[in-house]
N, C-alpha and C positions, 0 to 999 in steps of 0.2 A: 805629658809629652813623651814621644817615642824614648828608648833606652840607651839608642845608638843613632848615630847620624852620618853613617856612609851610604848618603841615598841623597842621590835629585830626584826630584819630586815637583811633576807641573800645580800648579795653581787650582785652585777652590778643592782643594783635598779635604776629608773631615777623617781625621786620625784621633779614634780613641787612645786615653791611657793605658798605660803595661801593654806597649807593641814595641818590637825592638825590626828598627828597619834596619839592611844592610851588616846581618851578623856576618862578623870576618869570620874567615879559614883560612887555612895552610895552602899557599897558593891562588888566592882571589887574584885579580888584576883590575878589578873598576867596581865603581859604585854600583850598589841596587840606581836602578833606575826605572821610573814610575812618572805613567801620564796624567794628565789633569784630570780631575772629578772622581779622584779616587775615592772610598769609601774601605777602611782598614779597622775591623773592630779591636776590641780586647784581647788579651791575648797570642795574638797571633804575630809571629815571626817569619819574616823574611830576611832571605839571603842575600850578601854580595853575589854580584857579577850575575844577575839575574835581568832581563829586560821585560817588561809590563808595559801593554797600551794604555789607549785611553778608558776612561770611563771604568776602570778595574773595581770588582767589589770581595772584599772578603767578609764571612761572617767569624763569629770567635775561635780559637785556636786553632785557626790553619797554618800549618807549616810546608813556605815556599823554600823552598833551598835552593844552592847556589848552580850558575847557566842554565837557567831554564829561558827560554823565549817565548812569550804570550802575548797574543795580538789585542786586538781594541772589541772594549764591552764582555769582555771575560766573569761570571760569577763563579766564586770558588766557597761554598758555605763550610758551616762549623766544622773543624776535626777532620779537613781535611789533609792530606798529605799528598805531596809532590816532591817525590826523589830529584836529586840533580840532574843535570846534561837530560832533558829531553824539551818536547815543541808542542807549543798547544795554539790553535789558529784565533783567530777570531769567533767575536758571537758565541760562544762554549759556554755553557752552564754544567756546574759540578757539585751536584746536590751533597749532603752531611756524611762523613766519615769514609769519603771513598778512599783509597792509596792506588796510589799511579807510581811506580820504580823508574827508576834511572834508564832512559833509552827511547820512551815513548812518545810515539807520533800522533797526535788528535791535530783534525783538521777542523774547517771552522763550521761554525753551527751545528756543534755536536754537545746533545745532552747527555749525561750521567749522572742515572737513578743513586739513590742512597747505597753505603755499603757494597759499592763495587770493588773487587778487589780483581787490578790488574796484576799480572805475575813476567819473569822475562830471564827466570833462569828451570832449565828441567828437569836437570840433576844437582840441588841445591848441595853445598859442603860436600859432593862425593865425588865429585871432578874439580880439572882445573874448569875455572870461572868464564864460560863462553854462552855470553849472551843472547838473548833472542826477544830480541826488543817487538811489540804491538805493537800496530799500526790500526788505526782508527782514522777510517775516508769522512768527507768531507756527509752532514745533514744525516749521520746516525745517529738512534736512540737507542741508549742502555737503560733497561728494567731496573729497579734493585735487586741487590743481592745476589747479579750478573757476576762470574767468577770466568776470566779471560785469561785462557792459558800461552804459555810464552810462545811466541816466535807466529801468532795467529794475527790475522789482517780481516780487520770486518770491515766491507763494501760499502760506497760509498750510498746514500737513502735507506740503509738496512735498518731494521728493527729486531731489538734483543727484549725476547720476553722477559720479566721478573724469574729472578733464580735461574736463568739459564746457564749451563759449564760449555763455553768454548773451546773444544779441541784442536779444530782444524777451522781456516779459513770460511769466514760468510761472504759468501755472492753478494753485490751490488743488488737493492732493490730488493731482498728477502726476510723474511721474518724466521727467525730463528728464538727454537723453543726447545727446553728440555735436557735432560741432563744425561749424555753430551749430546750437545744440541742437533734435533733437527731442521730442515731446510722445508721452507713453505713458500708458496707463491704469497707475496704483499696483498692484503686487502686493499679493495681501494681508497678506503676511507684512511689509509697511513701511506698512502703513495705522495709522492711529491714534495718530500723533504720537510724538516722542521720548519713552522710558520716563524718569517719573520718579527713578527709581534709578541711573538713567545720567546721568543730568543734574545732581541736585542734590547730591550729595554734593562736600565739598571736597576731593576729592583728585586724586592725578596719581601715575606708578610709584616718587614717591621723595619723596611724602607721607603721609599715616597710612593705616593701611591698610584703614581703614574709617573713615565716617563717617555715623553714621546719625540725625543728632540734627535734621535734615529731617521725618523721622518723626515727632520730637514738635512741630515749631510748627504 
C-alpha cells in the first residue's frame, strides 16, 4: 500500500507497492488529488497540493511534486521529474528521465522524447534568482536529448529534432534542428499536429494493450 495518505484518489486506480502519495511540505494546503483509472507504479512519489486528471499513468520513480496542475490521460514514464508550481495540459505523453523545473507551461497533446532537459534559469547561482520559465504550445513534439533553454516558447504543431539546443523561440508549424537550433519549413508528413490515437490512449509496452475508451468520451 501507498506510504502516505494525503491524497483523494477517484475509483479503479491500481497503485503499486513503495509509492508514497501526497508527501507533505512546509506550507502544503490540500491533498494530492488524482482521477479515476489511475495507474502509479513502484517507486514513485507524489506531492501534496498537486492536482492530476483522469486516466493518469506513471511508470517507476517518477517524481511529482507539490502545485503542479495536469489535465486528463497524462503519461509521465520512469525517472521522470517535475519540479513544483508549473501546468501540463491534457493528452501529454513524457517519455523516461525527462526533468521539467519549476514554472513550466506544456499545453495539451504534447509529447516529450527521452532525456529532455528543460532549463528556466540563465545565469544560475550568479544572480539574484529571476526566472524564465518555457512555454511549450499546444500538439508539439520534442526528440530526445532536446535541451530547451530558459525563458524560450516552442509554437504551437512544431517539431524538435533529437539532440536539438533551443536558444531562442520556435515558430508555430516548424521543424527545428540542431545545435542551436535551426528553423525549417514542416514536412508534410509531420503537419498537422500529434495523432490522436498516439496520444490518448493509456498505455506504455507493459500496460494494456489497447486502450480505446477515448473514443467514446
Amino acid at each position: 500500500m501507498p506510504r502516505e495518505s494525503y491524497c483523494e484518489i477517484g475509483p479503479h486506480g491500481r497503485i503499486d507497492e513503495d509509492v508514497i502519495l501526497g508527501y507533505r511540505f512546509a506550507g502544503d494546503s490540500a491533498p494530492l488529488r488524482i482521477g479515476s483509472y489511475a495507474i502509479i507504479r513502484s517507486g514513485s512519489i507524489l506531492y501534496a497540493d498537486t492536482t492530476i486528471g483522469e486516466r493518469f499513468s506513471c511508470g517507476h520513480q517518477a517524481l511529482i511534486r507539490g502545485r503542479i496542475m495536469i489535465g486528463d490521460r497524462v503519461v509521465v514514464h520512469h525517472k521522470v521529474t517535475l519540479e513544483g508550481n508549473l501546468e501540463i495540459g491534457s493528452g501529454v505523453k513524457i517519455m523516461a528521465h525527462v526533468y521539467v523545473p519549476s514554472r513550466t507551461k506544456i499545453g495539451d497533446m504534447v509529447f516529450i522524447g527521452p532525456n529532455v532537459t528543460i532549463l528556466n534559469d540563465k545565469r544560475p547561482m550568479r544572480t539574484q534568482t529571476r526566472l524564465a520559465p518555457v512555454v511549450i504550445e499546444d500538439h508539439v513534439t520534442i526528440g530526445g536529448g532536446v535541451t530547451i533553454c530558459p525563458g524560450v516558447t516552442v509554437g504551437a504543431s512544431s517539431f524538435v529534432a533529437a539532440g536539438a539546443v533551443l536558444t531562442k523561440d520556435v515558430p508555430p508549424r516548424m521543424l527545428a534542428i540542431g545545435s542551436p537550433a535551426r528553423f525549417r519549413s514542416l514536412p508534410a508528413e509531420l503537419a498537422g499536429g500529434n495523432l490522436p490515437e498516439n496520444m490518448l490512449p493509456q498505455t506504455d509496452l507493459f500496460g494494456a494493450p489497447s486502450d480505446d475508451s477515448w473514443r467514446r468520451e
